[in-house]
N, C-alpha and C positions, 0 to 999 in steps of 0.2 A: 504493500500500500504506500509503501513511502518512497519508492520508486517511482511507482506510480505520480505521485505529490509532487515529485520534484521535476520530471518532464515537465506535468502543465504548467508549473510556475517559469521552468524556464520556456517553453512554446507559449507563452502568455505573452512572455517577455519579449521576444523574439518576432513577435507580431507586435508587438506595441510601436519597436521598433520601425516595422516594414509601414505602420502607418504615419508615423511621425517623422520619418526621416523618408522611406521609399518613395512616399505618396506625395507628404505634404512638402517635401521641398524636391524630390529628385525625378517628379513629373513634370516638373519646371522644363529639363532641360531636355525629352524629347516632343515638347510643346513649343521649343526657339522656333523649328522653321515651320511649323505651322504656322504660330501668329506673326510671321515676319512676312512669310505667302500671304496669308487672310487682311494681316493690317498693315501692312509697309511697315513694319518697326525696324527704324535703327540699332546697328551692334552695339551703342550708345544706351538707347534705351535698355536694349536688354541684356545688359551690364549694368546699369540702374537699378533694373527690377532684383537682378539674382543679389546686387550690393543690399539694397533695403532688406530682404528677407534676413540675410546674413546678421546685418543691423539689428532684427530680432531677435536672433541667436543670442547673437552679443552681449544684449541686453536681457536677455534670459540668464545666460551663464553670470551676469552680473549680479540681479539679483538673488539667485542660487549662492553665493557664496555668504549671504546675507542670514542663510537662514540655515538652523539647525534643529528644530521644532518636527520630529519626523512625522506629527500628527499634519502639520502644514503642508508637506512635502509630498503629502500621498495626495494631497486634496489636490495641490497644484497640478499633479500628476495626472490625474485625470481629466483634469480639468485641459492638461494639454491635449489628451488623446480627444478630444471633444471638438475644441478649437483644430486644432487639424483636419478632420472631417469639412467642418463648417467654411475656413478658410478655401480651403478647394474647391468644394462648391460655389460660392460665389463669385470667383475669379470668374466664371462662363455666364454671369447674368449683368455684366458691364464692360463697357470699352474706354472707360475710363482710366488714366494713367494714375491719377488722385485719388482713384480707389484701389486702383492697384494695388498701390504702392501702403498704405495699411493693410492689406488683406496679405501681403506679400511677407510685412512688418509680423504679422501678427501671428503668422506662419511662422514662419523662424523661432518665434518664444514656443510655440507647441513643439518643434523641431527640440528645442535645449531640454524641456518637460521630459520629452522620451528616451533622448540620448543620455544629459546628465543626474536628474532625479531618477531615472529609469535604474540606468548602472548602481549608482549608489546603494539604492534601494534594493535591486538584486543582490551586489556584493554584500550588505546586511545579513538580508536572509541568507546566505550559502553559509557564512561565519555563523550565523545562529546557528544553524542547520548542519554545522562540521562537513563542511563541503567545499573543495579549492574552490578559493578566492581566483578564479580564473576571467577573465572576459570574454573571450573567443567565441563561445557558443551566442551570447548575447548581441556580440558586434555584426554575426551572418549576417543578422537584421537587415544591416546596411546592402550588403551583396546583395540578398533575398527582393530588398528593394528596388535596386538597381534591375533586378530579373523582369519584375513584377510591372514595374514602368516600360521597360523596352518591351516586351511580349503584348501589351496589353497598347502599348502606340501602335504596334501592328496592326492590331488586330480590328485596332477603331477609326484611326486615321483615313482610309478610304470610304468609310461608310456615313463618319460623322462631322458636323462643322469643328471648330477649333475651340466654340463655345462648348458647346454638346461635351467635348470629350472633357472639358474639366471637369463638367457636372457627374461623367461615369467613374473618372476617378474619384471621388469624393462618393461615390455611392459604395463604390468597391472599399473604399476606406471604411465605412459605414459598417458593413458586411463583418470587418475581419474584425471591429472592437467586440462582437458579440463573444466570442472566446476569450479575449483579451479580458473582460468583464466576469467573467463567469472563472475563470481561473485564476485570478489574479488572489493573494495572498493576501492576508493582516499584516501587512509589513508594518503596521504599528508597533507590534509585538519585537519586533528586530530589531529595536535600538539596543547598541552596545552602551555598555555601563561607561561614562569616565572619569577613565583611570587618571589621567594626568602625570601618567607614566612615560618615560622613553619612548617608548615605542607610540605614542601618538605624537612624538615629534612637533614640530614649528612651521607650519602651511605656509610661512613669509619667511625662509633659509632663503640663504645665496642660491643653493640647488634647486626650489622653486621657481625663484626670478629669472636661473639662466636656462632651466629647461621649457619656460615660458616664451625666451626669444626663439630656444629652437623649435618649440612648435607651433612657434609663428611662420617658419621658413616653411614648414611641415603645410603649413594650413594653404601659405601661397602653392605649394606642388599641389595637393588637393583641389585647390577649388577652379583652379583653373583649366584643368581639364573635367574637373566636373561639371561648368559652365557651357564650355565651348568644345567638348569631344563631339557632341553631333554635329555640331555647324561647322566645324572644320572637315570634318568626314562626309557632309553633303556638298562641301564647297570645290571637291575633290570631282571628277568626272566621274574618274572610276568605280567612286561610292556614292554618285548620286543617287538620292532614295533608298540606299541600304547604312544613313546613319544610327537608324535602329536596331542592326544589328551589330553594331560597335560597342555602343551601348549597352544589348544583352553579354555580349563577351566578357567587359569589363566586373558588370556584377557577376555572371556565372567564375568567373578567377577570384572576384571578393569573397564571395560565399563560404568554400573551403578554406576560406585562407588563414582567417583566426584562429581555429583549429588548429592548422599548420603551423603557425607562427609560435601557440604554446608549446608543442610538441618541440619546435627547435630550441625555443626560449629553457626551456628544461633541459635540454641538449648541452647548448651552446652557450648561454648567458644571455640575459635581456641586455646587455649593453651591444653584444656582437650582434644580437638580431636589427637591433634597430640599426647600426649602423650599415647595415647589409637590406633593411627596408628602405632608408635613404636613398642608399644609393642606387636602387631599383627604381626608383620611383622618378630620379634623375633622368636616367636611361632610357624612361619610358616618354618622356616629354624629350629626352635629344631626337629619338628615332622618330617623332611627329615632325624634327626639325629636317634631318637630313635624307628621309624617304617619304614618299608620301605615297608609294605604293599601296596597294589594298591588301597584299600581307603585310606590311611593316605597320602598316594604321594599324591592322587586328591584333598583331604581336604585342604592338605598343597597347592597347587596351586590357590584355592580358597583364602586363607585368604591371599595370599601373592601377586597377583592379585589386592584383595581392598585395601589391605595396603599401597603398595608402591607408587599406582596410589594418593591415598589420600595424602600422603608425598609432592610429586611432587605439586599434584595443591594446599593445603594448605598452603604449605612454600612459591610458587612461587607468589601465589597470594597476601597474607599477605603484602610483601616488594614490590610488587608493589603497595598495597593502601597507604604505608607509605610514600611511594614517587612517587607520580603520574607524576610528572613533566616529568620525564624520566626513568619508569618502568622498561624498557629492561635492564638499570645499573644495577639498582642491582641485581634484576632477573641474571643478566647473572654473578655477584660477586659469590652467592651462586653457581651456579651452576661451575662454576671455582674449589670448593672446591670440589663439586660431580664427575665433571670430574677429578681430581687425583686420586679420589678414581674409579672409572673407569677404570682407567690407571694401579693401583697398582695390584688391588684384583682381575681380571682374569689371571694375569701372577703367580702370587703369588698362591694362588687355583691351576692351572695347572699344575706348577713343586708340589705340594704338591701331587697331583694326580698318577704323572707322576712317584714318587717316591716309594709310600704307595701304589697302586693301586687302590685305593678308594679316594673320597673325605672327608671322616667323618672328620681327624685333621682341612681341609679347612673351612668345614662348624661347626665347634665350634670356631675359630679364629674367621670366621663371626657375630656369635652368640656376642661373647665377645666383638666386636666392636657398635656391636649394644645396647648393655648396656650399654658400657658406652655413644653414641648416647642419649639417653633417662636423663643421667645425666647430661650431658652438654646442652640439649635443657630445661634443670630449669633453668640453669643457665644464659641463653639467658633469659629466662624471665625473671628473678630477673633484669640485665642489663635494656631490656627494661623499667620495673618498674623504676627504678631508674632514668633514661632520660627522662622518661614524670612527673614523683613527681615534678620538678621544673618549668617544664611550667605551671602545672593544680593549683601550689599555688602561683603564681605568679600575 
């Protein structure tokens, strides 16, 4: 029975996920060349729209870090799987950019609900529950979403207007809270006692601030091919009209890949994995830059798929074993620094675009940030080293 128990908590999770990150923000991005066909939008504008959403985020993980009240946490929780729905749906009953752009907004804070209180809230329950403190199973979500948006453009996009199809996503979002709902735990019950012991640590160390700039280089490699992987893959001859399957590529490699990523992190070290996520993920935006063949774009989807996904649930879950007391903090610190980068480098990417005609300047700028990404996440670790040297000889 407790096996049982623990599946639906985690497939609970894992759909909370696919509606709050798959739906409510990653149907955005096989929606570009629809409403760019249907309404003439600028690369401009819709670098706008994906920035404001982000701006939610942002401002989600901001005030998450505000709060420690896990009676609070479950409410807002739901309250974002709710908003998620709602925001998606109305994106298809206006052509308005000034409503957009709050629905867009408002999206992103149900986006932070799932991803940050989500994890937190999970990693609780598993430590109540003596169960690894792992993330991977919880992160699929994102892949799973990724899946779920690309299959599901397919399948609507010829049949339906550009309005329509937000409305079916948003119903389909609809659909998957009923499990979500129905399995979802008393994580009230899962507050850890505090200790105010060692091991719940200082959420504001040097090691905090500086793994906060790397995974801000982190959030620029992420989101800007999370933005712009279809529209540069329609932009392409050879993929015109199969940027939706770039897109399922991408999530189907995310999917497994958390999974993956614990299994080597156990292997190898969480500092070796990430710096071998990095640098994948690097790789995967140089080969967008020097082939633009329709193997090299799918390859390049592939590795940028396991990469980013890995990024997310290694960083995310790391500071939350550091500090179990109240996960969701820092969890939501780092991600603070991902959402600016969020915020910056799809507005910045689209006027580059909007200018040049092309993305290539966008995506070596990208390139560039992610190296030094991979330098400043040594650096994090040298910090870390140096803040546990005086506990372990002490």
């Amino acid at each position: 029975m407790k096996a049982k128990e623990t599946i639906k908590v985690l497939v609970a999770s894992v759909i909370a996920v696919v509606v709050t990150v798959g739906i409510a923000r990653f149907s955005y991005t096989p929606m570009i060349p629809e409403m760019v066909e249907a309404l003439g939008l600028s690369q401009s504008v819709i670098g706008m729209l994906a920035t404001v959403n982000y701006a939610g985020y942002l401002t989600g993980a901001l005030l998450i870090t505000r709060i420690s009240d896990i009676g609070l946490k479950v409410k807002l929780y739901q309250l974002g799987l709710v908003v998620a729905v709602v925001s998606t749906v109305l994106m298809g009953y206006t052509t308005s950019l000034w409503l957009w752009y709050p629905l867009r907004f408002i999206s992103g804070l149900s986006t932070s609900a799932g991803m940050l209180l989500g994890a937190g809230l999970l990693m609780s329950w598993l430590i109540k529950n003596n169960h690894k403190s792992e993330l991977g199973v919880f992160f699929s979500g994102i892949g799973l979403g990724i899946v779920l948006t690309a299959v599901l453009a397919e399948l609507i996009r010829g049949s339906f207007t550009w309005d329509q199809q937000w409305v079916i996503y948003g119903l389909v979002a609809l659909a998957l809270l009923i499990p979500v709902w129905r399995w979802m735990p008393d994580y009230r019950a899962c507050a850890l006692p505090q200790t105010g012991g060692a091991g719940a640590g200082d959420d504001r160390s040097r090691f905090i601030v500086i793994l906060q700039l790397a995974y801000f280089c982190a959030g620029v490699g992420y989101v800007v091919t999370a933005t712009f992987l279809v529209a540069i893959a329609e932009s392409m001859p050879e993929l015109s009209g199969r940027g939706w399957l770039i897109w399922l590529i991408a999530g189907l490699a995310a999917t497994p890949a958390c999974w993956l990523w614990d299994v080597f992190t156990r292997r190898w070290g969480q500092w070796t994995a990430l710096y071998l996520a990095y640098t994948l993920n690097s790789v995967s935006i140089l080969m967008l830059i020097l082939n633009t063949s329709m193997v090299s774009v799918m390859l390049s989807a592939v590795i940028y798929g396991a990469s980013f996904i890995g990024i997310v649930s290694m960083m995310l879950g790391m500071v939350g074993r550091v500090f179990p007391e109240n996960p969701s903090r820092p969890m939501s610190r780092l991600t603070f620094s991902y959402g600016i980068a969020q915020m910056l480098a799809p507005a910045v990417v689209g006027y580059l675009a909007d200018v040049e005609g092309n993305y290539t300047n966008g995506l070596w700028l990208t390139l560039m940030v992610m190296a030094l990404g991979v330098g400043v996440l040594h650096m994090a670790r040298r910090a870390k080293g140096r803040e546990t040297a005086p506990a372990s000889s002490g």
